[in-house]
C-alpha positions in Angstrom: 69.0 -24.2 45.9 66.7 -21.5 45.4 63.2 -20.6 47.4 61.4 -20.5 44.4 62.6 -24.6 43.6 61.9 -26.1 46.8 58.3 -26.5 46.1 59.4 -28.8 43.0 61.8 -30.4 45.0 59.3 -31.2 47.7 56.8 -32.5 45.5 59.0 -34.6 43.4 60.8 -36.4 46.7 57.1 -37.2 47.8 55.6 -38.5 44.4 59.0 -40.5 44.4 58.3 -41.6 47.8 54.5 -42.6 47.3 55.8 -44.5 43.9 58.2 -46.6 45.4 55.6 -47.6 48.3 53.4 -48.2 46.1 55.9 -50.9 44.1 56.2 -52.2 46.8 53.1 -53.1 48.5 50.8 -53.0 45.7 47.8 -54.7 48.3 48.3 -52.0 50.8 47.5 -48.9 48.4 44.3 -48.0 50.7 46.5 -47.7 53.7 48.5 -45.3 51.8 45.9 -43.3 50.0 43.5 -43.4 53.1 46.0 -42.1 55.6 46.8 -39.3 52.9 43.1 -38.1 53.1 43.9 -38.6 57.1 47.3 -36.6 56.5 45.0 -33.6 54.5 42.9 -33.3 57.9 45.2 -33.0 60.5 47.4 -30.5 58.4 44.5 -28.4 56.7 45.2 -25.3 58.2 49.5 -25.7 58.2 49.4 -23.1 55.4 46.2 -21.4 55.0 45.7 -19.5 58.4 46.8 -16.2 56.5 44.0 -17.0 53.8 41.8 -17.5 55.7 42.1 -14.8 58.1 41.6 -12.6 54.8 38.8 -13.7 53.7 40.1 -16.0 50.7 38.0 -19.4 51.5 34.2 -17.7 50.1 34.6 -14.3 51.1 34.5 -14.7 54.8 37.1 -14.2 57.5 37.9 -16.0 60.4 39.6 -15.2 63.7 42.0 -16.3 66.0 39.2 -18.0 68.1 37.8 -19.6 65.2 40.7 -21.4 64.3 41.7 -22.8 67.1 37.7 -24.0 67.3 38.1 -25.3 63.8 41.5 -27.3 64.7 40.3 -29.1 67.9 36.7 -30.0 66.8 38.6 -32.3 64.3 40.1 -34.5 67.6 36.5 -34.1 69.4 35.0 -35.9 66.3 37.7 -38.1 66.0 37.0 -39.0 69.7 33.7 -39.6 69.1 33.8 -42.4 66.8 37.2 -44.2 67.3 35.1 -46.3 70.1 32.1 -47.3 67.8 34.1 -47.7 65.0 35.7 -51.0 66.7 31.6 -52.4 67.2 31.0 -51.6 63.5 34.2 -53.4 62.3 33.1 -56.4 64.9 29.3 -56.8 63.6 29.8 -55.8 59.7 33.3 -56.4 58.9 36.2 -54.4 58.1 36.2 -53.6 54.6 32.3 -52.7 54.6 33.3 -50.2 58.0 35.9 -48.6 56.4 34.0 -48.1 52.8 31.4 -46.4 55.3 34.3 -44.1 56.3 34.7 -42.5 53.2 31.1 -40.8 53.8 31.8 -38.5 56.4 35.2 -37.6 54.9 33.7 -36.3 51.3 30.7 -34.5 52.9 33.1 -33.3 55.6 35.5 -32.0 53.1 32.4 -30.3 50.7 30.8 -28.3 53.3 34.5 -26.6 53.7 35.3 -25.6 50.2 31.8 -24.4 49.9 31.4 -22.6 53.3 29.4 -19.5 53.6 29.5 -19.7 57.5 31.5 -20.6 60.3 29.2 -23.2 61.3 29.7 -25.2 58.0 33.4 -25.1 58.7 33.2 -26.3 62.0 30.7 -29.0 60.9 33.0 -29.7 58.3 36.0 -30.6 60.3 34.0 -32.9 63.0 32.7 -34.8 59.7 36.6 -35.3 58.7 37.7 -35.9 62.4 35.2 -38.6 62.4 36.4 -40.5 59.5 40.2 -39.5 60.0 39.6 -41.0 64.1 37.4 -44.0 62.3 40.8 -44.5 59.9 43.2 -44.6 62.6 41.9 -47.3 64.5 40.2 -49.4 61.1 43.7 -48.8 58.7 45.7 -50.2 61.4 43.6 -53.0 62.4 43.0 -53.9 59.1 46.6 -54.0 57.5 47.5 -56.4 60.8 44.8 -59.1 59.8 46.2 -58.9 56.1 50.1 -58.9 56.5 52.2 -61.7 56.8 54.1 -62.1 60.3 57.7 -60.8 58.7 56.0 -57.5 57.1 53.7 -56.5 59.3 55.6 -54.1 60.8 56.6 -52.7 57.7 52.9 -52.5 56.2 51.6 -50.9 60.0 54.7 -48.0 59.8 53.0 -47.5 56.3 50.2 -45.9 57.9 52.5 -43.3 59.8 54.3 -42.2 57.0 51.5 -41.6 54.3 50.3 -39.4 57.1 53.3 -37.6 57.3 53.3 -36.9 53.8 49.7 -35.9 53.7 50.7 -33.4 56.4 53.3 -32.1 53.9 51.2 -32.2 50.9 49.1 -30.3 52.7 51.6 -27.4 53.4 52.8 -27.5 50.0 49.5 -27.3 48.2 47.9 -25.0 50.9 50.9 -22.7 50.0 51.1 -23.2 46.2 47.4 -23.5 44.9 44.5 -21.4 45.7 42.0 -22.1 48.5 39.2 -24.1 46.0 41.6 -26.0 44.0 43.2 -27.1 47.3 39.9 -28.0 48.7 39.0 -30.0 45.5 41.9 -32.1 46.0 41.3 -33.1 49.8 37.9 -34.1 48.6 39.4 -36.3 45.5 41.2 -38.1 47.6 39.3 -39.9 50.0 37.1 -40.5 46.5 40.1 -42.0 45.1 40.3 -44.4 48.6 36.9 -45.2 48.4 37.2 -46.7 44.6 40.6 -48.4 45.3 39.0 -50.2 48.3 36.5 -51.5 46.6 38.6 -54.0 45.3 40.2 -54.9 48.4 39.1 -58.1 49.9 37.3 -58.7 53.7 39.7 -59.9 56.0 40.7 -63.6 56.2 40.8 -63.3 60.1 37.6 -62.0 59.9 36.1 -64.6 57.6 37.6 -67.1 59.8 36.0 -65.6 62.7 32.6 -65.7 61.2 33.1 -69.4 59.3 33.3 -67.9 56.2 36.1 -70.4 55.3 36.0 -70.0 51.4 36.4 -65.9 51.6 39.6 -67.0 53.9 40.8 -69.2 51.1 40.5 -66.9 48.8 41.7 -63.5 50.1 45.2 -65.3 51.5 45.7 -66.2 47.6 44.9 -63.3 46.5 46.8 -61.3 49.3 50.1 -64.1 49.7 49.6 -65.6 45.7 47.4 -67.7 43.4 49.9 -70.9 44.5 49.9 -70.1 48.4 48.3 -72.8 51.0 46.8 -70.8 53.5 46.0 -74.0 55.3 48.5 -73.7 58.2 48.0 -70.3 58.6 44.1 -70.9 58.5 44.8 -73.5 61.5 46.9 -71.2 63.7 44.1 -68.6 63.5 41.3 -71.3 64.7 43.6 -72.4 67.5 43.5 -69.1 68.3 40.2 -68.6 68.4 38.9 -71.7 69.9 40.6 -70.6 73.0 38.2 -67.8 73.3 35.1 -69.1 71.5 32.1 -68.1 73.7 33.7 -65.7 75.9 32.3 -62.3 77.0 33.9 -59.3 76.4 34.0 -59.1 80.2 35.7 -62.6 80.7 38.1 -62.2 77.9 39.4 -59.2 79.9 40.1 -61.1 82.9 43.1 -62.6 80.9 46.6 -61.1 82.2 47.3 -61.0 78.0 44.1 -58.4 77.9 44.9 -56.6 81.4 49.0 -55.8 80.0 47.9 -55.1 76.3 45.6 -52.9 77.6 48.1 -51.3 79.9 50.9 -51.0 77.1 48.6 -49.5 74.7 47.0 -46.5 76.5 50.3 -45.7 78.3 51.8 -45.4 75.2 49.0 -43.3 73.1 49.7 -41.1 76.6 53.4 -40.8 75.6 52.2 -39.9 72.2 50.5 -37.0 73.1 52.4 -35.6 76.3 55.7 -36.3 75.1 55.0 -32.6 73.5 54.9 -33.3 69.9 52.0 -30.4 69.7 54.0 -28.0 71.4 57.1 -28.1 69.8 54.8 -27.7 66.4 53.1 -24.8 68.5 56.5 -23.3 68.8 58.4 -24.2 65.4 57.5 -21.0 63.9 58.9 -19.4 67.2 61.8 -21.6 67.1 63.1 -20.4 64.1 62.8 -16.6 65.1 64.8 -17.3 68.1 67.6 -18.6 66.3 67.8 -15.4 64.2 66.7 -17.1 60.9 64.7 -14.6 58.4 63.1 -17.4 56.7 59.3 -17.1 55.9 57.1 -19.2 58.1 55.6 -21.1 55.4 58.8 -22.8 54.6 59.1 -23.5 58.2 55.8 -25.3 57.8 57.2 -27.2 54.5 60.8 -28.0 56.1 58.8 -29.9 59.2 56.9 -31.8 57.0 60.0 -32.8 55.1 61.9 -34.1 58.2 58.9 -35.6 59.6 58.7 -37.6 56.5 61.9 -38.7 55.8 62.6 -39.8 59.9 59.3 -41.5 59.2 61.1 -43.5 56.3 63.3 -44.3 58.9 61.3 -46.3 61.2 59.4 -48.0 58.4 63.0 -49.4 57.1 64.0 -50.5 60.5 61.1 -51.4 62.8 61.5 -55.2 61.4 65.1 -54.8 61.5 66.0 -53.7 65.1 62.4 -53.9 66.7 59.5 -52.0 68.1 61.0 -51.7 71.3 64.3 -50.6 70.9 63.1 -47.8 68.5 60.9 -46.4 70.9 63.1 -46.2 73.6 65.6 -44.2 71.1 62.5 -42.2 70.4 61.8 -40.8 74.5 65.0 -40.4 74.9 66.1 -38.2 72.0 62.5 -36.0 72.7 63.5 -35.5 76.4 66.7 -34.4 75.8 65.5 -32.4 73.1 62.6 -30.7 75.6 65.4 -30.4 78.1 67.6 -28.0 75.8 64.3 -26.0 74.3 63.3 -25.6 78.4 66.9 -24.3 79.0 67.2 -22.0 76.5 63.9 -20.5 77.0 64.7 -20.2 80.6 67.8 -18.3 79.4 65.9 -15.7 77.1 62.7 -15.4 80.0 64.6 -14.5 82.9 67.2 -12.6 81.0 70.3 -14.8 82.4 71.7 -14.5 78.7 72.3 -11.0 76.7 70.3 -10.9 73.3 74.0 -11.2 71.5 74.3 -14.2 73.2 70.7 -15.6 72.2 71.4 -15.2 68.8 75.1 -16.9 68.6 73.3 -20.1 69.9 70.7 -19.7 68.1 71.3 -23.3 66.5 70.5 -24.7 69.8 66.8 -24.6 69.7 66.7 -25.2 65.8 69.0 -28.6 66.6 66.5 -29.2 69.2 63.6 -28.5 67.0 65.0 -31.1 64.0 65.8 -33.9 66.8 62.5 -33.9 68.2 60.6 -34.4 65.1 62.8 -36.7 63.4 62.3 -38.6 67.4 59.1 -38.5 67.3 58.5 -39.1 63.9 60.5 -43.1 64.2 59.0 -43.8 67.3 56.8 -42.4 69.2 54.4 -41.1 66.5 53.8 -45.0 64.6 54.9 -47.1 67.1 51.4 -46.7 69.6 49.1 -47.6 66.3 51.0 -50.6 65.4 50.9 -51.6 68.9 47.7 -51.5 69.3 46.7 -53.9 66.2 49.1 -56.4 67.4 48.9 -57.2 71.0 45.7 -57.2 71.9 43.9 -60.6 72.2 41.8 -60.9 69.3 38.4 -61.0 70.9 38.9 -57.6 72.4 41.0 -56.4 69.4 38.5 -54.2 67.5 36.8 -52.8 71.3 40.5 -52.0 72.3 41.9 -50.6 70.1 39.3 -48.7 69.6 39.1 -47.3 73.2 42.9 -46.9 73.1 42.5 -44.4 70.1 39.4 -42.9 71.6 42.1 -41.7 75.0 44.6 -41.1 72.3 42.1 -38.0 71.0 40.7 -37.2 73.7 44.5 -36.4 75.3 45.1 -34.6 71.9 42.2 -32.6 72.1 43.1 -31.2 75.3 46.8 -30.6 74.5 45.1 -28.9 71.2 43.1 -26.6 73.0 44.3 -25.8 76.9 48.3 -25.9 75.7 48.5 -22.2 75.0 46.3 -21.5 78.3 48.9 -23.1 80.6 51.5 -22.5 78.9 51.2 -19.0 79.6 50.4 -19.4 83.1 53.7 -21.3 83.8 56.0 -20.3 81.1 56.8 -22.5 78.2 60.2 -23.2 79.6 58.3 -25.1 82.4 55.9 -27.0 80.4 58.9 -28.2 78.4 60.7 -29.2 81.5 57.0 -31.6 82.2 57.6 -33.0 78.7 60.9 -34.1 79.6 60.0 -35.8 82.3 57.3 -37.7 81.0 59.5 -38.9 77.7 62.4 -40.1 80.4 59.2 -42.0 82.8 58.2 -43.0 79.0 62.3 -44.9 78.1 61.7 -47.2 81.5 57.8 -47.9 80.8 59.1 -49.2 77.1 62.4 -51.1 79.0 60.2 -52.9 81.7 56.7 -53.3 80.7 56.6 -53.6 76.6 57.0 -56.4 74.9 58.5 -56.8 71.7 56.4 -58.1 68.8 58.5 -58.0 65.6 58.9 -61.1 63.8 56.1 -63.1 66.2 52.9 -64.6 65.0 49.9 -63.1 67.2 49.2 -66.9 68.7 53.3 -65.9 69.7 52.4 -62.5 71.0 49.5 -63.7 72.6 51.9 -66.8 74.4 54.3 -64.2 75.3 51.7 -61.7 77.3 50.1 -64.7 78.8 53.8 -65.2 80.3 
């Protein structure tokens, strides 16, 4: 296949992909085309660093420095507002929140294509952190309360793999179209989100929550069918709540079910971050130099995104099938030994223990490496933590949890984001890949001993289970 196809190829596997979804869960379609607009953010400047180093975006140039200010004040806006996102969704409601959330992403988006100044580019991508930090705690959280028990997995992996492809789309376009018509489509489609969600109903837990018991009636039939009785499931919810009606936030966290999901949750947005998903990314472009490959860096960019999509496929077609847990030990353990060859083989080339001959004939070493670790992550690892945390958490702490988990979830990727480089070159990047390893392996026994396995259990099961 030739260079000048793969675009086409590229773009026809993901409209294929995002059709099929689409078939299939019909009442998830803002999950898909939210976490697009979430996928744009996180993967705006995958293609475009060249542009706009020349000047392209308005006629002004930006530096190194300014870059790496523009990527990491997205997570610092993210951080900001996962936390009182959760109290928003608690005293107005979900589907009023995340309407909110398309705000920030449009004006966030408009003050980049139309930037005459640094400042508006840096305001610009804390107004899209915001609502992409808002989406990944409201998305999640949302799609739990709607799915039934033996697709909820399968609607949460959703989530992780529209973000995927917004990632690609975003190297593909950012590569193909020029820097305003590019622009004009991350701002159409948190638009498009925003009119699609209209539509959606509020919650049914939610309703139930607040008594509202004729919205709960009507959003399971809409959600399950016009025939469906949501009566039993109405009365499983109650239960649920009646054993927490009136308790404080404080007192609900005195529960061993709240102290463990708790624990589970943050250690595994920590395994997220450090298993060194960011530096592998960091070093992809380097990757493929080291192997002795000619190919241009933008199609290292696309090629990424491809694999990170499709091993995302993977996960979303098996997490109901063989389980959360079992796919996220598979996950560390791929990603450590992956860490574990890129460390050796840097370790290699920086202390000169192999000639450059010799580099080059194993050259397929750190590209192997490279592939494993994103197709790893990608399964496990990168969807597993958010689905966790809209599923094991007791529901009166639910929204404030999950919340605070993916407030330490940013706050871990801003640092990564922005002090990787600086230590990396004060202890070689063989070494910090050797620390990744490490933490992945600690990461296979956390998942073994402490997590608990949710697929195919009710949350008044899950909740039973963590009470154990």
């Amino acid at each position: 296949m030739s260079a000048k196809k793969l675009p086409q190829v590229v773009a026809a596997v993901c409209v294929c992909i995002g059709a099929t979804a689409v078939k299939l869960t019909l009442k998830s379609i803002h999950v898909i085309v939210g976490a697009l607009g979430t996928g744009t953010v996180l993967g705006w400047t995958s293609n475009i660093t060249d542009a706009l180093k020349e000047g392209k975006l308005n006629g002004f140039t930006m530096d190194d420095e300014m870059l790496g200010w523009a990527g990491s004040i997205m997570t610092i806006g993210a951080m900001v507002m996962c936390f009182p996102v959760g109290w928003l969704m608690d005293a107005f409601g979900r589907k009023p929140t995340i309407l909110i959330i398309v705000i920030p992403f449009v004006i966030g988006w408009a003050l980049i294509a139309f930037a005459r100044h640094i400042a508006m580019i840096l305001a610009g991508r804390f107004l899209t952190g915001v609502a992409g930090g808002s989406f990944c705690v409201s998305a999640p959280l949302y799609t739990s309360e709607i799915a039934q028990t033996e697709i909820r997995g399968l609607l949460g992996t959703f989530f992780q793999l529209f973000i995927t492809i917004g990632i690609l789309l975003s190297g593909v376009l950012g590569y193909l179209l020029p820097l305003p018509i590019y622009h004009f489509f991350c701002i159409a489609v948190p638009v498009v989100f925003g009119v699609l969600f209209i539509f959606q109903s509020e919650t049914p837990v939610y309703s139930i929550n607040k008594s509202k018991m004729d919205k709960a009636e009507k959003a399971y039939r809409r959600l399950r069918g016009k025939d469906y009785n949501p009566a039993d499931e109405i009365k499983a919810i109650q239960e649920q709540i009646a054993k927490v009606q009136g308790k404080s936030f404080k007192e609900a966290m005195k529960t061993k079910a709240a102290k463990k999901a708790t624990l589970i949750c943050f250690a595994l947005m920590f395994y997220q971050q450090l298993c060194g998903i960011n530096a592998v990314i960091f070093y992809s472009k380097e990757i493929m130099i080291s192997s002795g490959s000619t190919l241009a860096p933008h199609w290292c960019v696309i090629i990424i995104g491809v694999v990170q999509v499709f091993a995302t496929i993977i996960s979303t077609l098996t997490v109901e099938r063989v389980g959360r847990k079992l796919l996220m030990m598979v996950s560390e353990a791929l990603m450590a030994l992956s860490t574990a060859l890129l460390g050796i083989f840097y370790s290699l080339k920086n202390y000169n223990a192999i000639s450059e001959d010799t580099a080059k004939s194993i050259g397929f070493i750190p590209v192997l490496s490279l592939v494993i670790f994103i197709i790893a992550f990608s399964f496990g690892a990168g969807p597993i933590p958010w689905l966790s945390s809209a599923e094991i958490f007791p529901p009166e702490v639910m929204a404030k949890l999950s919340s605070a988990a993916a407030t330490f979830n940013w706050f871990l990727a801003f640092l990564v984001t922005k002090f990787y480089l600086t230590v990396a070159n004060a202890i070689g990047n063989d070494i910090t890949f050797y620390i990744f390893t490490v933490v992945s392996i600690t990461g296979v026994f956390f998942v073994l001993f402490v997590m608990v396995e949710t697929k195919g259990k009710t949350f008044a099961e899950i909740q039973d289970e963590m009470n154990k």
